[in-house]
C-alpha positions in Angstrom: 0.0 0.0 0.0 1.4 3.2 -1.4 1.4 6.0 2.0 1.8 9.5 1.4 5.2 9.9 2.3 6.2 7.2 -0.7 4.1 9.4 -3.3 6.0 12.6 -2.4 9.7 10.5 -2.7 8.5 9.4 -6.5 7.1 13.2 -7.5 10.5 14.4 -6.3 12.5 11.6 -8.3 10.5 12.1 -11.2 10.7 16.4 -10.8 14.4 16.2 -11.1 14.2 14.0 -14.3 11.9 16.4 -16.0 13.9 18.0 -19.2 11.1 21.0 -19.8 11.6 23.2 -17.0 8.3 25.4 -17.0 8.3 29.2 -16.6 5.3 31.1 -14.6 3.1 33.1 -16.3 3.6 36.2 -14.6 7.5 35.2 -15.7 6.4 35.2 -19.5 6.5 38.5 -21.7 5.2 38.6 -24.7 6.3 40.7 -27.8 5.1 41.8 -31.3 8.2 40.6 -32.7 7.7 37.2 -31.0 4.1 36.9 -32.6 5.3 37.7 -36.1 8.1 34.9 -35.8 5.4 32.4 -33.8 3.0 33.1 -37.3 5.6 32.9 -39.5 6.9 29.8 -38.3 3.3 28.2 -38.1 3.2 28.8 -42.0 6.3 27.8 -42.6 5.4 24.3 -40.8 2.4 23.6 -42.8 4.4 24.3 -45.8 7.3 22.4 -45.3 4.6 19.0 -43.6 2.7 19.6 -46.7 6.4 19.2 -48.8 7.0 15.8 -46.5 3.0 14.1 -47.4 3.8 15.3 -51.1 7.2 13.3 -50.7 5.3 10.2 -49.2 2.3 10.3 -51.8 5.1 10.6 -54.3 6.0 7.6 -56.5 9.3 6.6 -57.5 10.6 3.8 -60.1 13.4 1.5 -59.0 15.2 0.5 -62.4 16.3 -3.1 -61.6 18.8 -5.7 -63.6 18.5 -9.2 -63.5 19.1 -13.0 -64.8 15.6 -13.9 -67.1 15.1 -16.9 -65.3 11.6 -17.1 -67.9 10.8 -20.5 -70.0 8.8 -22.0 -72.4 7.7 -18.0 -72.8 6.1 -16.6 -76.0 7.2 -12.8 -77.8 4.3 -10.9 -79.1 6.1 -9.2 -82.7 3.9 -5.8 -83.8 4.7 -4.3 -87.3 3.6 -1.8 -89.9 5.9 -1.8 -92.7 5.4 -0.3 -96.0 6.8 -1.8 -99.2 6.0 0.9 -102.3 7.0 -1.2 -105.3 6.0 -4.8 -104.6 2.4 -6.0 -104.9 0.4 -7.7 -102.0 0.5 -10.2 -104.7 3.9 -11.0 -104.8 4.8 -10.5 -100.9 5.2 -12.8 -98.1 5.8 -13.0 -94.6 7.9 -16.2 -93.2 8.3 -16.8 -89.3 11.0 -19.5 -88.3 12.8 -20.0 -84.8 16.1 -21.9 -83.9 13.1 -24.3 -81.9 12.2 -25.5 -85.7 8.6 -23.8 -85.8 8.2 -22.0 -88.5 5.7 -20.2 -89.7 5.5 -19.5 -93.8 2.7 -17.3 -95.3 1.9 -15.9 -92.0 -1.6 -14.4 -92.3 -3.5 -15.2 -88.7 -2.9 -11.4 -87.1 -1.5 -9.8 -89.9 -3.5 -7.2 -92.6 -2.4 -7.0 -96.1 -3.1 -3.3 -97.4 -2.7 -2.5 -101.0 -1.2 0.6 -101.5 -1.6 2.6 -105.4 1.5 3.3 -107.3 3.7 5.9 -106.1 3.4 7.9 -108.7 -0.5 8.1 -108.1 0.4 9.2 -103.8 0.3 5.9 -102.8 -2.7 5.8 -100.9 -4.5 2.8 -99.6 -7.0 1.0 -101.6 -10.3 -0.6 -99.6 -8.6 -3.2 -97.4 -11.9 -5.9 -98.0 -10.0 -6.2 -101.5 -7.1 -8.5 -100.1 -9.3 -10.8 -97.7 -6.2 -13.2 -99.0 -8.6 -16.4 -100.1 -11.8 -14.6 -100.3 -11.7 -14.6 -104.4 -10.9 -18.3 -104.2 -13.3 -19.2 -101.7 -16.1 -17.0 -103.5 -15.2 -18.7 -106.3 -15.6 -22.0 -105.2 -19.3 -21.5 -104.3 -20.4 -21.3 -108.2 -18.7 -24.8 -108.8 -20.7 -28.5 -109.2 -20.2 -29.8 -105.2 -19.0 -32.7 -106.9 -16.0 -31.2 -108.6 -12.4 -32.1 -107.8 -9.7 -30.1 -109.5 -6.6 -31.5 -110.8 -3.0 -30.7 -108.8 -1.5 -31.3 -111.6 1.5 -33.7 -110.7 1.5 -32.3 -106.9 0.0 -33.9 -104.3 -3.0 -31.6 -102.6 -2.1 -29.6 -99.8 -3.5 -30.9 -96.3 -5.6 -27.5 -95.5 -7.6 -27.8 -98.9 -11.2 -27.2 -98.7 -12.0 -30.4 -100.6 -9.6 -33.2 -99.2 -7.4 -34.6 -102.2 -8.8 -31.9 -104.6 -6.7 -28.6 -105.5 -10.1 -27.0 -106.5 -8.1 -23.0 -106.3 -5.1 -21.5 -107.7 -4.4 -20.5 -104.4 -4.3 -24.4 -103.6 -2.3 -25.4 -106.8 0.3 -23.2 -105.2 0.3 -24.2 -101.7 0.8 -27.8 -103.9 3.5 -27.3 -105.8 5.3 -25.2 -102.9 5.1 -28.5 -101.2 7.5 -30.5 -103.8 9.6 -27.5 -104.5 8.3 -26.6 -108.2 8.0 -23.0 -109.3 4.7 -21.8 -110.3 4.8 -18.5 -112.4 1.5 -17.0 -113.8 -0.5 -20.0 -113.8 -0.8 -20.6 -117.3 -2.4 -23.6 -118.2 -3.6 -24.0 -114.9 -7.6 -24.5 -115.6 -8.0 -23.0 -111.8 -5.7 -20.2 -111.9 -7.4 -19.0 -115.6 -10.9 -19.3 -113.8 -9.5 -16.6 -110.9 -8.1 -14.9 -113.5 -4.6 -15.2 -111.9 -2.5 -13.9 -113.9 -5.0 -10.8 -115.3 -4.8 -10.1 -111.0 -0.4 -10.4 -111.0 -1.0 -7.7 -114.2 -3.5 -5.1 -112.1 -1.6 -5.2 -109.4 2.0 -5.0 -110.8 2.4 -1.2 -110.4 1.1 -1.4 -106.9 2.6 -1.2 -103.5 1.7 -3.0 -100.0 1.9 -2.3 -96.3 1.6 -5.1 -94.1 0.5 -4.0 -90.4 -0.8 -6.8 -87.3 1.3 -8.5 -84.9 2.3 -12.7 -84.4 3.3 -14.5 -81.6 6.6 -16.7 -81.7 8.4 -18.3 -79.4 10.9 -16.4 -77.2 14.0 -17.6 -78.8 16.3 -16.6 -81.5 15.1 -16.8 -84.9 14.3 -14.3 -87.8 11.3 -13.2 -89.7 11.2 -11.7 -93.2 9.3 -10.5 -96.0 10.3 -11.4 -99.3 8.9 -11.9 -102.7 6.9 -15.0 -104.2 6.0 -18.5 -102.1 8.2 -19.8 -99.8 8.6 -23.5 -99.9 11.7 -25.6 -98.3 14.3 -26.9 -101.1 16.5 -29.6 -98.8 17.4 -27.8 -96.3 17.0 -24.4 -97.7 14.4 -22.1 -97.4 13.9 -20.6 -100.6 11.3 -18.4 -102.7 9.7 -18.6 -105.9 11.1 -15.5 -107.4 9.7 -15.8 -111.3 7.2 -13.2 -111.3 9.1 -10.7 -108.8 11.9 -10.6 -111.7 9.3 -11.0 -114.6 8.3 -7.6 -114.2 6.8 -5.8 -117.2 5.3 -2.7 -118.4 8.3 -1.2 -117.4 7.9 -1.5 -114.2 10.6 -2.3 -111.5 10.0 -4.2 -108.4 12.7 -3.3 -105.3 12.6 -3.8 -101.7 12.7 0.0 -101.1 10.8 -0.5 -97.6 9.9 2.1 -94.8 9.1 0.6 -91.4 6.4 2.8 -89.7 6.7 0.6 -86.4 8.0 -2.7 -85.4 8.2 -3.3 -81.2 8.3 -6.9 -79.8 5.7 -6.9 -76.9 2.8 -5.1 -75.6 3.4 -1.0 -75.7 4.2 0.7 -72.4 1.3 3.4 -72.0 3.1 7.1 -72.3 2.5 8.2 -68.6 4.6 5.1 -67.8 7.3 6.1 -70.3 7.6 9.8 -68.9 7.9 8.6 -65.1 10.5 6.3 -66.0 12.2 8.9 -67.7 12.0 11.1 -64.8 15.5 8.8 -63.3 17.5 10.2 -65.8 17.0 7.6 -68.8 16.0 10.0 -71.4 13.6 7.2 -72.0 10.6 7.3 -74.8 9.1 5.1 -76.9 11.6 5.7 -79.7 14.0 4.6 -77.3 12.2 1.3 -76.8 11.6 1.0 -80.4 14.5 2.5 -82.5 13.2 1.1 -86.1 10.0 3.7 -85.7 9.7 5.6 -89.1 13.0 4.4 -90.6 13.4 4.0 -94.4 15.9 2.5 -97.4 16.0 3.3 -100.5 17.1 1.4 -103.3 16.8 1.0 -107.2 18.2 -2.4 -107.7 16.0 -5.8 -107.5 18.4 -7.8 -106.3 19.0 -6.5 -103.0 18.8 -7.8 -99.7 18.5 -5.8 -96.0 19.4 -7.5 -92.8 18.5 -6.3 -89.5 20.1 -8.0 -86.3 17.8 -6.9 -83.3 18.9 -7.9 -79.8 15.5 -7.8 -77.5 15.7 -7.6 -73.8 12.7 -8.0 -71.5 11.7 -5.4 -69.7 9.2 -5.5 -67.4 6.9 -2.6 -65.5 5.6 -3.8 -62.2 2.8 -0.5 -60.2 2.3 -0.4 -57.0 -0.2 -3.2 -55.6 0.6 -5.4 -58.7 1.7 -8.1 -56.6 -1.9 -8.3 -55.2 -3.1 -9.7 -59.0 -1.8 -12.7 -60.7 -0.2 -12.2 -63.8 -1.8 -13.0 -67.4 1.6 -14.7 -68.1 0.3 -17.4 -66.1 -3.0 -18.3 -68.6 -1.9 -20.1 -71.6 -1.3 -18.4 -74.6 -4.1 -19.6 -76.5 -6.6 -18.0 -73.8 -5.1 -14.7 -74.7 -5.8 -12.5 -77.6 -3.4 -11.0 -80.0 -2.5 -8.0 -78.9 -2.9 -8.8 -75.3 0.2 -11.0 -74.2 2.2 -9.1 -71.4 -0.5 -7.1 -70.2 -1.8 -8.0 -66.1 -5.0 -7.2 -64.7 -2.7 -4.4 -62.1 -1.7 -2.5 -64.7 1.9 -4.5 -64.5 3.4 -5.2 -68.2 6.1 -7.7 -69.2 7.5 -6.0 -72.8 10.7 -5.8 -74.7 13.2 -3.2 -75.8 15.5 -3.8 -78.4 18.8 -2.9 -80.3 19.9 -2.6 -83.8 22.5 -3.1 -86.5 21.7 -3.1 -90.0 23.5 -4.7 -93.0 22.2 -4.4 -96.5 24.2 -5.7 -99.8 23.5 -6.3 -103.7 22.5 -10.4 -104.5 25.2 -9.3 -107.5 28.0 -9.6 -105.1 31.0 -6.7 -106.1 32.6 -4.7 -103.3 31.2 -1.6 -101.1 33.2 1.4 -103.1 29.6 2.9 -103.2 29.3 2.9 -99.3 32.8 4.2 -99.0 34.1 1.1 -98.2 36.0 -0.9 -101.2 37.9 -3.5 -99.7 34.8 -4.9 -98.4 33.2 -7.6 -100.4 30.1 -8.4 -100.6 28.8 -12.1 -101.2 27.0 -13.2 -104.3 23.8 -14.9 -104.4 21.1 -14.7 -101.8 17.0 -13.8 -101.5 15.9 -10.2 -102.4 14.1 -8.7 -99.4 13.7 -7.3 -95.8 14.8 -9.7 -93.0 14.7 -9.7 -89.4 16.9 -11.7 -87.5 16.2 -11.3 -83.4 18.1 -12.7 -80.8 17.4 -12.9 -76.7 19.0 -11.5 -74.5 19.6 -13.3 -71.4 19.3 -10.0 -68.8 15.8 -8.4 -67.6 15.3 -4.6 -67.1 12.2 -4.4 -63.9 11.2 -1.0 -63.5 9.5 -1.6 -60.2 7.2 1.1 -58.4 7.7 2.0 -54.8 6.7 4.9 -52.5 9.4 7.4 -51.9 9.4 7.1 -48.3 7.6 4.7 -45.6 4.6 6.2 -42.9 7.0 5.7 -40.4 9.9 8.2 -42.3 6.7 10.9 -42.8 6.3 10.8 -39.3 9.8 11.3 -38.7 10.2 13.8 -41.3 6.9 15.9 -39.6 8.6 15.8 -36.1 11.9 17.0 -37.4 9.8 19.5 -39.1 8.0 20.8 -36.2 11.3 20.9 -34.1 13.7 22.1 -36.3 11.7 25.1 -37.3 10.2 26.1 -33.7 13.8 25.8 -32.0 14.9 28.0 -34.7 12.2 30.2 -34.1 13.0 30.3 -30.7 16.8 31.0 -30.7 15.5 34.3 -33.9 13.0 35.4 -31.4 15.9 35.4 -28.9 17.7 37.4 -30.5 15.5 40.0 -31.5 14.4 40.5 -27.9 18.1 40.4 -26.6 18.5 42.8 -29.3 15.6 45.2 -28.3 16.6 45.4 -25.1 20.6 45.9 -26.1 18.8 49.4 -28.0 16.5 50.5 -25.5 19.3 50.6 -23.3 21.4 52.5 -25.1 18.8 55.0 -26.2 17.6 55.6 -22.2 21.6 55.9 -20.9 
């Protein structure tokens, strides 16, 4: 039981531990030049705690570098390239990977767009004209159910619309592709003269072609490329039918005189996200992620060939909370639409940046005196076109989202704050009252 004499021992022990000494009020004086400090500091608090909330609301992003440790992963590939002297007709879009898929004719994702001449502006012509197999398929309606056109020599490709039967030119093609025999203008083929094949090849001859979409390949080197006539595998080769790209005719000149509007590999990163990222000194924007953007060659020969090696690195964007949300890189690919691959329901986004290097050479061979360099020889032979060859890196750029400070640093930050400024205010009033005084003084002696 606690007497009184026990109390008054522990309020004297705990008196002489007490660190703010109190003054009485009659003790206190109060000046105008004290008030106008007092106010002024008030402000300045509320300014300088509302600096420390903007500094915790304020979000930050934490470039990171790491080992890919991704597999079995698929790459999203988004183009628009423009090609103003070869026909829809004539061009084609292979896909192959060092996995052994490949992809030849690639049409699932990917628009065709006829493009007029150059010398008429080369604007686009109505896109439902080059629904690739809509002629064919249209024309297949007006024909006796019962009829079975001829492959003439070729065996009939497995995707024909009547098993065994090559009852298109379209299919004749995809036939003879499939033993290695060039085609040319169809003539003689009873199919190809019903589509009017080579009256189409004519129309279309002066014409140009943009081919805009996106595919999905593997994540692992291989190449893409667009080049002229039907691709079909000789051996081990991968060659092209290239009769009617060299026919020409009418004076006209086919060349692989290309501009690429856009090419990234991956989903795009919104621009808000770009511009904070940018903020940490990167210089970062989206021609930085994608340095092919509006790039063009030129050239007047047909035989000519452009290579570009791209190095693609993952790069991943993870906002705050995204690790509340599972990823859509945990769905199977064939659950996710074109277009959509990368993208999680947080607002995270697993994308790629690249790297370039370009090569581009004659088919005729000769040396490169015309690009300043003669004692460099160029190699004869080859496939006139535009190819993409893309390899993987094995690093991983996370730019990772974080709050610049935690609620326990605000708090710290608002009590150093409120401290700092009113013991500063204190030792100012000080000194203008010491001062005061110091005058008054002299002014009364």
């Amino acid at each position: 039981m606690q007497t009184p004499a026990n109390l008054e021992w522990l309020n004297h022990r705990f008196t002489r531990l007490d660190a703010f000494t109190k003054t009485v009020e009659d003790a206190r004086i109060r000046t105008t030049s004290g008030g106008v400090v007092t106010l002024t500091s008030l402000l300045l608090i509320l300014y300088l705690v509302w600096g420390e909330w903007a500094d915790y609301r304020r979000v930050v992003v934490h470039p990171e570098l790491m080992v890919d440790k991704g597999r079995g992963e698929k790459m999203e590939i988004h183009m628009n390239v423009s090609f103003p002297r070869v026909p829809c007709e004539l061009l084609t879009l292979d896909v192959m990977d060092v996995s052994g898929e490949v992809q030849t004719g690639v049409m699932h994702g990917v628009n065709k767009v006829r493009l007029r001449a150059e010398g008429e502006g080369g604007g686009e012509i109505d896109r439902t004209a080059l629904e690739l197999g809509k002629a064919e398929l249209e024309a297949t309606r007006h024909l006796d159910p019962e009829y079975c056109g001829e492959c003439y020599g070729a065996p009939a490709p497995g995707n024909a619309i009547k098993g065994g039967c090559c009852n298109t030119c379209a299919e004749v093609r995809e036939a003879y592709a499939s033993v290695s025999w060039s085609f040319g203008r169809g003539e003689n083929v009873e199919q190809c003269e019903r589509e009017h094949y080579s009256e189409h090849l004519d129309e279309q001859r002066r014409e140009g072609c943009r081919i805009e979409g996106g595919i999905r390949v593997n994540k692992v080197v291989g190449n893409f490329h667009f080049a002229p006539g039907k691709s079909f595998s000789n051996g081990n080769m991968h060659v092209h039918d290239l009769e009617n790209y060299f026919a020409g005719g009418d004076g006209v000149e086919h060349t692989f005189t290309h501009r690429v509007h856009h090419l990234r590999f991956g989903p795009q990163l919104p621009e808000e996200v770009v511009q904070r990222i940018g903020r940490k000194g990167m210089a970062w924007s989206n021609h930085h992620l994608n340095p092919l953007d509006d790039t063009e060659q030129k050239t007047d020969e047909k035989a000519y060939n452009y290579m570009y090696f791209v190095k693609v690195v993952s790069t991943a964007y993870l906002p705050l909370g995204w690790e509340r949300t599972g990823s859509i890189l945990d769905l199977p690919h064939e659950l996710i639409e074109l277009g959509g691959y990368g993208k999680g329901e947080a607002g995270s986004i697993e994308t790629h940046q690249y790297s370039v290097t370009s090569h581009k050479r004659s088919l005729a061979g000769g040396d490169g005196g015309q690009e300043g360099h003669k004692e460099r020889l160029h190699a004869r032979g080859g496939i006139p076109g535009v190819f993409f060859s893309y390899d993987i890196s094995p690093m991983k750029v996370v730019n990772r989202e974080a709050r610049s400070k935690s609620f326990s640093g605000f708090l710290v930050g608002v009590c150093a704050v409120i401290g700092g400024t009113l013991t500063v205010a204190a030792a100012i009033d000080r000194a203008l009252y010491e001062g005061g005084q110091r005058v008054k003084k002299m002014h009364s002696s």
